[in-house]
C-alpha positions as CSV (number, residue, x, y, z in Angstrom):
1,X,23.7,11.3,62.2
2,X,24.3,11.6,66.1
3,X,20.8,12.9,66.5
4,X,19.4,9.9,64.7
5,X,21.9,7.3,66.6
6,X,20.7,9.5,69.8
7,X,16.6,8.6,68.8
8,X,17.5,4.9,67.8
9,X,18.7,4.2,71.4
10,X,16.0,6.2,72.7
11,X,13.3,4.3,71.5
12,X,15.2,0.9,70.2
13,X,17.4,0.4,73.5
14,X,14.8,-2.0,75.0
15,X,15.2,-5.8,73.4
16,X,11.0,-6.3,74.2
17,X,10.6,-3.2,71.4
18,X,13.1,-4.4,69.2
19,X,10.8,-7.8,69.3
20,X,7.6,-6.4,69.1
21,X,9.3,-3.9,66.0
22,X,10.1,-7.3,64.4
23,X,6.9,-8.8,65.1
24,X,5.0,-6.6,63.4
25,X,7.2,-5.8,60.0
26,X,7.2,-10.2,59.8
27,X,3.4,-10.2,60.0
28,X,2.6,-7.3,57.5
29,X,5.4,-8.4,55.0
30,X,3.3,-12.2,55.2
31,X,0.3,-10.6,54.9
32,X,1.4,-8.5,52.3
33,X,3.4,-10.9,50.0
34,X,1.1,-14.0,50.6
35,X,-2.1,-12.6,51.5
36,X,-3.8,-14.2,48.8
37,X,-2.2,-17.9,49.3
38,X,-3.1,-17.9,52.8
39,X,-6.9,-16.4,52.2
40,X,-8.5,-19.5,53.4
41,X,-6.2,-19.6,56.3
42,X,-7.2,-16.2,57.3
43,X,-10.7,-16.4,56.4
44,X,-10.5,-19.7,58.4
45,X,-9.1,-17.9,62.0
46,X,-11.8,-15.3,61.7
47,X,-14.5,-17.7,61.3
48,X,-13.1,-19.6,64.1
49,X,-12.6,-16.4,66.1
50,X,-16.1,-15.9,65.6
51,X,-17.3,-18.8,67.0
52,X,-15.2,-18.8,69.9
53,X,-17.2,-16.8,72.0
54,X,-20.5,-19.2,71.5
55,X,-17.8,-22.3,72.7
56,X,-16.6,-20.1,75.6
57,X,-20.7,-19.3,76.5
58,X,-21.2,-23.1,76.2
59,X,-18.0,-23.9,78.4
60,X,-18.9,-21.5,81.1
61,X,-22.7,-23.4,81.3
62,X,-20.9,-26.7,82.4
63,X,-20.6,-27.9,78.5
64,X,-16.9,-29.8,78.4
65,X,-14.6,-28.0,75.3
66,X,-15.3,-30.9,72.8
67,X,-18.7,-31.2,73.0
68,X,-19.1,-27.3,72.6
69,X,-16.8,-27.7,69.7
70,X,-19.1,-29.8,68.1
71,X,-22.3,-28.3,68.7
72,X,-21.2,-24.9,67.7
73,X,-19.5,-26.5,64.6
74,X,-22.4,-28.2,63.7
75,X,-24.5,-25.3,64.0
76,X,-22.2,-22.8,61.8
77,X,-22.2,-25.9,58.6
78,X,-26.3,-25.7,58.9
79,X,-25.9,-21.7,58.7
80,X,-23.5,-22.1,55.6
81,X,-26.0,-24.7,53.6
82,X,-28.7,-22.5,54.8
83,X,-27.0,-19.4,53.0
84,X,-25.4,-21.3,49.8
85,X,-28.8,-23.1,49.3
86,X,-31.5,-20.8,50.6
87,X,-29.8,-17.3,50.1
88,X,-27.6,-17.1,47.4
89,X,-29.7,-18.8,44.2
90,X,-31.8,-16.0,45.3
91,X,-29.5,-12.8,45.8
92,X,-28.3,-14.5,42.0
93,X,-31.8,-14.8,40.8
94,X,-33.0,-11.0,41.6
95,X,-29.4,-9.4,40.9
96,X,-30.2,-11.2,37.3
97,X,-33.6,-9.3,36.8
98,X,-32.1,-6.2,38.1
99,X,-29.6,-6.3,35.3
100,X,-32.3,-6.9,32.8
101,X,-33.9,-3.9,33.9
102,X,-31.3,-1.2,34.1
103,X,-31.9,-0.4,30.3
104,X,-35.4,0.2,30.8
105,X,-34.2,2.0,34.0
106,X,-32.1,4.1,32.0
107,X,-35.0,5.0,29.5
108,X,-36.8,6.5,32.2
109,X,-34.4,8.5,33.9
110,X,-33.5,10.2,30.0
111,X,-37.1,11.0,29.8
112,X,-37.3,12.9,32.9
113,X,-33.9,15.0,33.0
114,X,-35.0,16.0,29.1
115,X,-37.7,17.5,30.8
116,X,-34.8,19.7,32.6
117,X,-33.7,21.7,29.6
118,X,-37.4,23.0,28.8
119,X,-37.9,23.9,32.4
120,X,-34.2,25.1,32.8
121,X,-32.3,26.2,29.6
122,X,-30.1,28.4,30.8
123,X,-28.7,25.7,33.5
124,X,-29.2,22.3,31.2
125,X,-28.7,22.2,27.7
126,X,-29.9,18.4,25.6
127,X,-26.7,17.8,24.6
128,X,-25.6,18.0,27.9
129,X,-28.5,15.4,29.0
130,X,-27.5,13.6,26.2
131,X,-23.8,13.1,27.1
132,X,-24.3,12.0,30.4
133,X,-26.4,9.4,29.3
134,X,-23.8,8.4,26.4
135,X,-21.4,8.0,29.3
136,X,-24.0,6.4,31.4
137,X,-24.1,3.3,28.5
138,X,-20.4,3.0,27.7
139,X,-19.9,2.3,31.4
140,X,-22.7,-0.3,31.8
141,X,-21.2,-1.8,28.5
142,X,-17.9,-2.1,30.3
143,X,-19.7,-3.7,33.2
144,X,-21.3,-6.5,30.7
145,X,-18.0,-7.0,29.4
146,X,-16.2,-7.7,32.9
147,X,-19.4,-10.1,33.7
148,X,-18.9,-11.9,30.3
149,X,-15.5,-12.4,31.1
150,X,-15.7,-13.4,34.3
151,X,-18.4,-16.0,33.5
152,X,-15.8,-17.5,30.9
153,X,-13.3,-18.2,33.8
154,X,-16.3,-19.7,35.8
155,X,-15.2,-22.4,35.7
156,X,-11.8,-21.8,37.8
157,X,-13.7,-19.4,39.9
158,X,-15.9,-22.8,40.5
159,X,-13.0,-25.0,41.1
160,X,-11.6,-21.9,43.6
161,X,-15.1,-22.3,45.3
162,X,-15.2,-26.0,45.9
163,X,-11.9,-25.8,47.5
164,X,-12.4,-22.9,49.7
165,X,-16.2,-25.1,51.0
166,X,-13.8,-28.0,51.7
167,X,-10.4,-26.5,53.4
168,X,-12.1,-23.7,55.3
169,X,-14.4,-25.9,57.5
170,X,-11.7,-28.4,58.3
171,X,-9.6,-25.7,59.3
172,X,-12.3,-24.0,61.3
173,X,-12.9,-27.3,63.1
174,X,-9.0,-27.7,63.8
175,X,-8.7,-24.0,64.8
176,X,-11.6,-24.7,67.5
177,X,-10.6,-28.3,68.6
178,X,-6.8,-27.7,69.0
179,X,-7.1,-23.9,70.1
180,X,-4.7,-24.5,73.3
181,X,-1.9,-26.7,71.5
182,X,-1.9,-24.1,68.8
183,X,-1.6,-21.7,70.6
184,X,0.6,-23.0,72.6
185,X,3.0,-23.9,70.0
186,X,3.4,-20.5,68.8
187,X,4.4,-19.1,71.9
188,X,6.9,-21.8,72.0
189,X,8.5,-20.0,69.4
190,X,8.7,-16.6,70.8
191,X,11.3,-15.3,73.0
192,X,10.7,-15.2,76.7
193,X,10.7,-11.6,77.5
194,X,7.9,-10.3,75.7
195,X,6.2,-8.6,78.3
196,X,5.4,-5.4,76.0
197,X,3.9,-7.6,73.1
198,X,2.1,-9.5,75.7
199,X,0.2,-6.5,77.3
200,X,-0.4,-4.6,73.3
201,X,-2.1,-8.3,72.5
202,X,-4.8,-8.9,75.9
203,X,-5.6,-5.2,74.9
204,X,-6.3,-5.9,71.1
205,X,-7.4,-9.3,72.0
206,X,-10.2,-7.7,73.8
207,X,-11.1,-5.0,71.6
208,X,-10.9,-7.6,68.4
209,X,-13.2,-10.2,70.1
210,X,-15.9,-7.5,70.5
211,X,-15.5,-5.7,67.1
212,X,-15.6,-9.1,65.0
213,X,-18.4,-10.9,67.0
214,X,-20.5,-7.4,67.5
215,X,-20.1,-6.7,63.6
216,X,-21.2,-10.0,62.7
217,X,-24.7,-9.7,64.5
218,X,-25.0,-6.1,63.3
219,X,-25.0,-7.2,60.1
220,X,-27.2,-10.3,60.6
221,X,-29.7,-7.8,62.2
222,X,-29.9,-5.1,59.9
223,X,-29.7,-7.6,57.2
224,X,-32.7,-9.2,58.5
225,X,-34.7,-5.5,60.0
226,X,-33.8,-4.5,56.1
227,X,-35.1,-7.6,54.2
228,X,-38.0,-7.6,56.4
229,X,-39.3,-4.0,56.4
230,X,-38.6,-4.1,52.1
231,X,-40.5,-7.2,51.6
232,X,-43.8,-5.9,53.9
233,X,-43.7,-2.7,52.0
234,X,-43.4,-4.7,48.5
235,X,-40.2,-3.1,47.6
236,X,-38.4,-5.1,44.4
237,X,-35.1,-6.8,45.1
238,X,-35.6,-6.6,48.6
239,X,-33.2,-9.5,49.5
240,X,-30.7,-8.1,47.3
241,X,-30.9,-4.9,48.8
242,X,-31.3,-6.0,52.6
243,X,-28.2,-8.3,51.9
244,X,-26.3,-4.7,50.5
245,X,-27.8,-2.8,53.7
246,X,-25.9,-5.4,55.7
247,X,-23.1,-5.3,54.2
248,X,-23.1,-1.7,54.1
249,X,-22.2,-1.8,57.7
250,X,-18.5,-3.1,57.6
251,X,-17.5,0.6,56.1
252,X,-18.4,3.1,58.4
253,X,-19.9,6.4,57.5
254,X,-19.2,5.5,53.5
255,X,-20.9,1.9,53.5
256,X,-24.9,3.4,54.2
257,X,-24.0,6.4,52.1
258,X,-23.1,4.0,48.9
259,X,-26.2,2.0,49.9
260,X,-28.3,4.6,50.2
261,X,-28.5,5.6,46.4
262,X,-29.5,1.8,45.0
263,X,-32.3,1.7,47.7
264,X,-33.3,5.2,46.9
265,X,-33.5,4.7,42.9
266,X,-34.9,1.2,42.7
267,X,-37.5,2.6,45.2
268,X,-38.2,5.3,42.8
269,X,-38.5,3.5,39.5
270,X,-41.1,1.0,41.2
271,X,-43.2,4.0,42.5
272,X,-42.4,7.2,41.5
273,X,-43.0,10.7,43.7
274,X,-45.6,8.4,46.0
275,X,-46.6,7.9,49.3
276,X,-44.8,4.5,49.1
277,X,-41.6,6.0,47.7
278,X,-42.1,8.4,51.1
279,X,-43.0,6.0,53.7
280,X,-40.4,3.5,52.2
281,X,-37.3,6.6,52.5
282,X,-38.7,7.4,56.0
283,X,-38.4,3.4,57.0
284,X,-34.8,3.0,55.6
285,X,-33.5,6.1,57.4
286,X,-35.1,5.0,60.8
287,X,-33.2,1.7,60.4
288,X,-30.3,3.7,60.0
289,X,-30.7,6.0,62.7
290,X,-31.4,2.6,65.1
291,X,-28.4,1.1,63.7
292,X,-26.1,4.0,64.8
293,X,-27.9,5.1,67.9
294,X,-29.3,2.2,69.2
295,X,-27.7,-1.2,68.2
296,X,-24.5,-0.1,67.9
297,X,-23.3,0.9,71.4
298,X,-25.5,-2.3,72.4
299,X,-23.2,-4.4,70.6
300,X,-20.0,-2.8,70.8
301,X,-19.9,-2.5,74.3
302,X,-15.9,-1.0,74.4
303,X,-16.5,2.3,71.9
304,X,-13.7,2.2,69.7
305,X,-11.7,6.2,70.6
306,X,-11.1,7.2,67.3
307,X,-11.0,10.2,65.6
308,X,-13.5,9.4,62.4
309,X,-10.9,11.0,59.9
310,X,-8.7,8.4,61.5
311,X,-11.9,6.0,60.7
312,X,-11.9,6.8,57.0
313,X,-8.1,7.2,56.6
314,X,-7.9,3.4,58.2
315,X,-10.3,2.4,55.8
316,X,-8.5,3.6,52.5
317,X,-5.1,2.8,53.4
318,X,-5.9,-0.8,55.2
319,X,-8.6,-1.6,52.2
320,X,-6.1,-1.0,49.8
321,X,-3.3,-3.4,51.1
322,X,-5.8,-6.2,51.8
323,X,-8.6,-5.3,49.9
324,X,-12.3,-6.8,51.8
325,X,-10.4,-7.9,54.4
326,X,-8.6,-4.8,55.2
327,X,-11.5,-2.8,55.7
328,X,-13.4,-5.2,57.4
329,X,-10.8,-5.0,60.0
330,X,-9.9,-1.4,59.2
331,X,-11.0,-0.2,62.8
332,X,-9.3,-3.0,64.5
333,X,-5.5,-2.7,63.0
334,X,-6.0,1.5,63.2
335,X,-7.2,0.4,67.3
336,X,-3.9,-1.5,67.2
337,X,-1.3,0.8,66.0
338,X,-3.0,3.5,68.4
339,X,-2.4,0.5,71.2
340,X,1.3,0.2,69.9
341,X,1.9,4.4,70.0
342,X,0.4,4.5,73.6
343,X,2.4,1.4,74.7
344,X,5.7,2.2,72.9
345,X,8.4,3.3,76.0
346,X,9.5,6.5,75.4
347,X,13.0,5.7,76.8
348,X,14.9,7.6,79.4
349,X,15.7,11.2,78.5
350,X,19.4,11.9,77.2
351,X,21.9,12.4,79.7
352,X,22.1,15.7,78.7
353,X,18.6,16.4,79.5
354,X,19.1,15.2,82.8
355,X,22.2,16.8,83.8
356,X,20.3,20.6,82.2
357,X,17.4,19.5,84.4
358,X,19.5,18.6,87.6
């Protein structure tokens, strides 16, 4: 008990940790318990958040606040009607024919692994072949089910949508407009000496504002470099799969492995052991090789110093309490809490430390 009493003031003794302790524990218990209610909120502030940094470029070119304000909005409501009008029908039209073809899909990949048990008997047996493929269909069948169902609540999911298109650009366009007095007022109501919370926040600030706003146009870019190089080459579902290629980039390391196989088979069902299922595989992996090596420290121009265990263990555990949101900013909170262990005092040593010392 002493020793524990003995740590608490060690680490607890300064009123600036106790607040930032506090701090933290009040914003993951909100997050936590009313995540979901508050969705729009959040999706809101990292929209806005976003399109900050094009308000601040326009500011520092003479532009006054409100008239950035307004340009940039108007520019991000074209981009939306440009993406519900022009992008989805079609990500919904080809992710429709996809499904129509996975049986025959299905069919074809039976016929060749039966062809492994007259090459290979001693390794694959039929039934074997044949029981993966039973599995194969009871899972699809599950999938079907969960897309029927879903499409009978359509109708609140469509109702949830129309909201969400009206609330979240009003709030945008308050979050931009009224940045300072929002601001502003939430400082008001936090205690004066916060010096410690002050100097972990211009360090995540910094490191946030680059990792949203450099993630955004890394997916934009390998979106487009994807959708681009699979339409030239005349590969099916090539917006479907460029949008899933960008996408892919939020998860590090897992996202372009999970990616890979869908791009892979659908490459080989249209072609087969060809020269265009080659030159198509050569052309995905040089995108991703340009997207780590090349656009990535070009758009993240503060590397984020951590360990990629740490990467992945961020991922699971952040992904799981928020779900798409917590892996999205998976790197950020794990950059965070490493901000909040290296900024943490350490307290003064124990007088009995100093006096074995002296």
């Amino acid at each position: 008990m002493q020793l524990l009493t003995r740590w608490f003031k060690r680490y607890f003794s300064d009123p600036e940790v106790v607040f930032l302790a506090l701090f933290l524990l009040l914003g993951f218990a909100i997050v936590l318990t009313m995540g979901d209610m508050l969705a729009p909120v959040l999706a809101s502030v990292v929209i806005a958040y976003l399109l900050e940094g094009v308000v601040g470029l326009l500011q520092r070119r003479g532009v006054p606040r409100l008239p950035a304000v307004l340009i940039v909005y108007v520019a991000f409501l074209l981009f939306v009607v440009l993406v519900l009008f022009g992008i989805v029908p079609q990500l919904s039209r080809q992710a429709t024919q996809l499904f129509h073809q996975i049986p025959a899909m299905i069919s074809r990949g039976q016929a060749l692994l039966m062809q492994l048990p007259e090459h290979y008997p001693e390794i694959v047996s039929p039934e074997q072949v044949q029981e993966i493929f039973s599995v194969i269909r009871a899972e699809i069948a599950d999938f079907g089910q969960t897309v029927l169902s879903a499409s009978l609540a359509s109708v609140v999911g469509f109702i949830t949508i129309l909201v969400y298109l009206i609330l979240m650009p009003l709030l945008v366009f308050f979050f931009l407009k009224d940045k300072r007095v929002i601001l502003d007022w939430m400082l008001g109501l936090l205690p004066r000496d916060r010096a410690l919370a002050s100097t972990v926040w211009r360090d995540m600030d910094r490191q946030i504002a680059n990792y949203v706003r450099g993630k955004f146009w890394e997916i934009i870019i390998v979106w487009s470099a994807s959708f681009v190089t699979f339409t030239v080459m005349g590969l099916d579902y090539a917006m479907l799969l460029g949008v899933l290629v960008g996408l892919s980039v939020i998860i590090p390391y897992i996202g372009a492995a999970v990616v890979t196989f869908p791009v892979i088979l659908i490459a080989w069902f249209q072609w087969g052991w060809s020269a265009d299922f080659v030159w198509l595989s050569v052309a995905y992996l040089v995108i991703q090789i340009l997207d780590g090596n090349v656009l990535v420290p070009l758009l993240f121009s503060e590397a984020v110093n951590l360990h990629p265990v740490a990467i992945i263990v961020a991922i699971l555990v952040f992904g799981g309490l928020w779900g798409f949101w917590g892996v999205f900013f998976a790197i950020p909170l794990a950059t965070l809490v490493q901000a909040i262990i290296r900024a943490w005092p350490r307290g003064a040593k124990p007088p009995e430390e100093a006096v074995g010392q002296g």
